[in-house]
C-alpha positions in Angstrom: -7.9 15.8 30.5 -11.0 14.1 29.5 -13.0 15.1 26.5 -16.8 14.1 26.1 -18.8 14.1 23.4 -22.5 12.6 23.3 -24.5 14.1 20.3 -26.9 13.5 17.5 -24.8 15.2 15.5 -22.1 13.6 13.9 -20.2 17.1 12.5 -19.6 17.9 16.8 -18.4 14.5 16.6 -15.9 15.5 13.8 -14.5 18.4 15.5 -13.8 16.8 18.5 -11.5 13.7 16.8 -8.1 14.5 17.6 -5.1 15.0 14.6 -7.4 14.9 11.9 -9.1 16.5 9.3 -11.8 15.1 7.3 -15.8 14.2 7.0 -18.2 11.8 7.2 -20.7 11.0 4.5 -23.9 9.4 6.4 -25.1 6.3 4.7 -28.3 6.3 6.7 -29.9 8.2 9.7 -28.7 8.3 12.8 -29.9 5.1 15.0 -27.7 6.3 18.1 -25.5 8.7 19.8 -22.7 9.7 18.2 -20.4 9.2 21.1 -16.6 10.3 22.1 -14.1 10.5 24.5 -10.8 11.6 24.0 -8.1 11.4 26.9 -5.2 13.6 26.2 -1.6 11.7 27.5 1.0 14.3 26.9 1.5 14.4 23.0 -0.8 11.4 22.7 -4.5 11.2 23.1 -6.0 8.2 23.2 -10.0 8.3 21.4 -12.8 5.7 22.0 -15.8 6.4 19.8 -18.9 5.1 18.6 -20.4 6.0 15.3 -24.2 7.1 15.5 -25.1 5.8 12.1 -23.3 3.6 8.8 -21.3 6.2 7.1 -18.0 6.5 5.8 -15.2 8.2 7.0 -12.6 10.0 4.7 -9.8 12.9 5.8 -6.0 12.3 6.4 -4.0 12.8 9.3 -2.3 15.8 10.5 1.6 16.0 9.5 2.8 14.7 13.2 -0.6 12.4 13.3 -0.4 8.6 12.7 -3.9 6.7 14.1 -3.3 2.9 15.7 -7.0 1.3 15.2 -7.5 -1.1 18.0 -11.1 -2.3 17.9 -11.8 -3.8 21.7 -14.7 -5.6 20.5 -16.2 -7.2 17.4 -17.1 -4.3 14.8 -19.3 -5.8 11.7 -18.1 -3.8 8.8 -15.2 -2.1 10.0 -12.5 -1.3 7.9 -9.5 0.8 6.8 -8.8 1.3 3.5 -9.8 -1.9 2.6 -8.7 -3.8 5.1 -11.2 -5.4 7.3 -10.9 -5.1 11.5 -13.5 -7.3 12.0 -11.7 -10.3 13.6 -9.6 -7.8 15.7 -7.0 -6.8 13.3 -5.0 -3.5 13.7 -5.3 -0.9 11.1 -2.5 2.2 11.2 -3.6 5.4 9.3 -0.4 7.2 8.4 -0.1 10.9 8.9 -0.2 12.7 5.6 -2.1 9.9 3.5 -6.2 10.2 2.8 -7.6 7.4 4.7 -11.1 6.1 4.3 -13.1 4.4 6.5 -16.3 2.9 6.0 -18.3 1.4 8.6 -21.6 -0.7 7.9 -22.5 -1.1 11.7 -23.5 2.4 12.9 -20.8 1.9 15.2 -16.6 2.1 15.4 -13.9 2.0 17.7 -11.2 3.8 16.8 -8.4 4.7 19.7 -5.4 6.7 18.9 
């Protein structure tokens, strides 16, 4: 099942991210959509999303949680606890650890 989310406000965007728990700290107002989708695949769900504004994610995974970061396209300031996912690296968030994620763009990718 496919899970929308199209908002101007990023905490319905929190809610909806899947085997998480955490927050965003907004480093400027909103300049778009805080966008969404979440396809559930069994005991996967795969997330594509698009930050509304440059903020900074931080929150760890859920105990059975582990989050594959596969940018599809070219993300200025992207990165995942210091490692940058600019030039289409892969960043892993392991369940259990606090992960932080800044992005300078206003907008991420962020499967799972």
């Amino acid at each position: 099942m496919l899970k929308r989310i199209c908002t101007w406000h990023f905490d319905e965007f929190e809610e909806a991210m899947a085997g998480i728990q955490g927050r965003h700290v907004l480093v400027e107002r909103a300049r778009a959509l805080w966008r969404l989708d979440v396809l559930a695949v069994g005991d996967v769900a795969l997330m594509d999303g698009r930050n509304g504004a440059r903020s900074v994610y931080q929150g760890a995974c859920d105990a059975e949680t582990c989050i594959v970061f596969v940018p599809i396209e070219a993300r200025r300031g992207l990165s995942l606890n210091g490692r940058h996912l600019e030039d289409g690296g892969l960043g892993i968030a392991p369940s259990g650890r606090e992960n932080r994620v800044p992005s300078d763009s206003g907008s991420t990718t962020s499967p799972r």
